[in-house]
N, C-alpha and C positions, 0 to 999 in steps of 0.2 A: 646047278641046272641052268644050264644056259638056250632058252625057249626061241629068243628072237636075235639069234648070232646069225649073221649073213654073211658069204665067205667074200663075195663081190660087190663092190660097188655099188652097181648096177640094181642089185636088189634090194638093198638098203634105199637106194634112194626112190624106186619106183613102191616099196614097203609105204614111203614117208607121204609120199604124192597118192598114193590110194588110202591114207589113212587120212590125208587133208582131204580130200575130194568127199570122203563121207561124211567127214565132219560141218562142212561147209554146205555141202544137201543137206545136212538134219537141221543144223542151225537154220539153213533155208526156210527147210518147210513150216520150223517152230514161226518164223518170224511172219513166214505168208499166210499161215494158219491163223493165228492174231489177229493181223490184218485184216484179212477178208472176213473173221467173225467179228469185228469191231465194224466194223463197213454192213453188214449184214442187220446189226443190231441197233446202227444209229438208221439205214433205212426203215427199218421196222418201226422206229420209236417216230420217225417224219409222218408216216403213212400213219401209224394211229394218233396223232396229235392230231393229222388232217383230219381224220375221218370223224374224232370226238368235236373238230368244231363243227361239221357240216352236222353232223346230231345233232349241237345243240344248237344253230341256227333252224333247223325241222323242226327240234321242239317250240322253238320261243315263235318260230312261226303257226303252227297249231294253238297254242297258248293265245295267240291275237287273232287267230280265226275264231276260235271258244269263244274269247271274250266280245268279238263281232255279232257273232250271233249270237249270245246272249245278250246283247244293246241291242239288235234286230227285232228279235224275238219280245222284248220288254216292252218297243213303244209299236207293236202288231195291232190292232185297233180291236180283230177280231182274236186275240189271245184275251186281250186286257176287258171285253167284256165276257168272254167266259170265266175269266177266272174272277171277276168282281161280282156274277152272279152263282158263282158257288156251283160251277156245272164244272165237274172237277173231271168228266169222261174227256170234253170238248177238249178243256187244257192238257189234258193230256197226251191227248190225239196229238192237238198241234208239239207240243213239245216233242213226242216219238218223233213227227214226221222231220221235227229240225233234226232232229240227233241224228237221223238215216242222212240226211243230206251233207250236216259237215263230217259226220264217221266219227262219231264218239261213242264210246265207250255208255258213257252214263250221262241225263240232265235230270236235275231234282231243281226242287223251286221248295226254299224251306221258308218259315214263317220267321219274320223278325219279331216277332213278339213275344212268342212261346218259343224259351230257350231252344235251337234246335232241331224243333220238329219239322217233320219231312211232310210237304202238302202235298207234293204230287212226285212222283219219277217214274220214269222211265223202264226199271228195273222192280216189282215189287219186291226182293229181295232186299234192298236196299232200305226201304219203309220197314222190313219187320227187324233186319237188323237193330235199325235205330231203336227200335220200342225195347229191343233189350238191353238199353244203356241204361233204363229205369233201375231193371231187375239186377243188373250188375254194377248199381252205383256208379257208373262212369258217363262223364261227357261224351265223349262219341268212341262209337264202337264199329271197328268195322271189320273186311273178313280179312282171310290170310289171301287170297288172291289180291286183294287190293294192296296188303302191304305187300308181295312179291315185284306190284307198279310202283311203288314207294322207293325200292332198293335203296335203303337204307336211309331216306330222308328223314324221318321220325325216327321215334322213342317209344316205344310199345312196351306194351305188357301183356301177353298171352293169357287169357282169361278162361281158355281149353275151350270147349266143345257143347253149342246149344243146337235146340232143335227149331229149324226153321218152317212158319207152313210154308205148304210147297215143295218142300226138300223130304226127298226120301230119306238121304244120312243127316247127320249130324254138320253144323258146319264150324270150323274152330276160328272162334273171334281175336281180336287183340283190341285193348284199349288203348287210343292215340295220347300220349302224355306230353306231346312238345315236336319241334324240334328236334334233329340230335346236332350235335356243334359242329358235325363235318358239314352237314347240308347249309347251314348257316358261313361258315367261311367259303364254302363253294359258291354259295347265292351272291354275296358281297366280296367277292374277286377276293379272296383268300385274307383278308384286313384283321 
């Protein structure tokens, strides 16, 4: 069976020249296809390397506003005699009005004396959480929203599901056990 017998020249050799011309296009495209998705992927990987430092200079700049106003907030003349007369509405008032001003989430002012405990915040949710660290034998307890802000900095143990006042449902706790060792080599530049 003779398939590719050409009687002329002429078509053997323009055969040989349209079989290189396609070979040399595919080869083309495999190599420019590579190319432009290696090109594609290191831009990709530039722009979120940018974008995770500009996060994490926003965060560590939030992080020194916090901590600003909370040294503001501490030598307040008129925080520091509400909360040394035990008028714990006052202090809290002023604490709310800080938290609306820098945009946070939550302030609590807990007790150095009594392991823990939560004097005043911002959130009552937060105060009844804590009262169930008793109940569940654990140092702090807090909910699944809060570990969802955690993404993945802690060690948790899910403790299921208590009931808060004030809460119509159920809310499902986790008890904070540590660290976890990614958040610890991230914190100290990978060591």
């Amino acid at each position: 069976m003779k398939l590719f017998r050409f009687k002329r020249l002429q078509s053997r050799l323009f055969s040989i020249f349209l079989s290189l011309f396609f070979a040399v296009g595919f080869f083309s495209f495999l190599l420019l296809n590579h190319l432009y998705e290696r090109s594609a992927r290191n831009q990709i990987q530039a722009k979120l390397t940018v974008s995770a430092g500009v996060l994490d200079k926003i965060i560590a700049m939030r992080l020194e506003n916090h901590g600003q106003a909370a040294s503001i907030l501490s030598k307040d003349y008129a925080f520091q005699q509400a909360f040394s007369t035990d008028d714990l509405e006052t202090t809290s008032s002023a604490m709310e009005s800080l938290r609306q001003r820098i945009k946070a989430d939550l302030m609590m002012l807990l007790s150095t004396e009594d392991e823990h405990k939560v004097l005043v915040d911002t959130r009552k949710s937060a105060s009844r959480l804590e009262s169930q660290s008793k109940t569940l034998k654990r140092l702090i307890i807090v909910s699944e929203a809060t570990i969802k802000k955690a993404r993945g900095f802690y060690k948790t143990e899910c403790m299921g599901e208590v009931t808060v006042k004030g809460r119509s449902k159920p809310t499902r706790v986790f008890a904070l056990l540590g660290r976890s060792p990614q958040a610890n080599s991230e914190t100290h530049g990978g060591e």
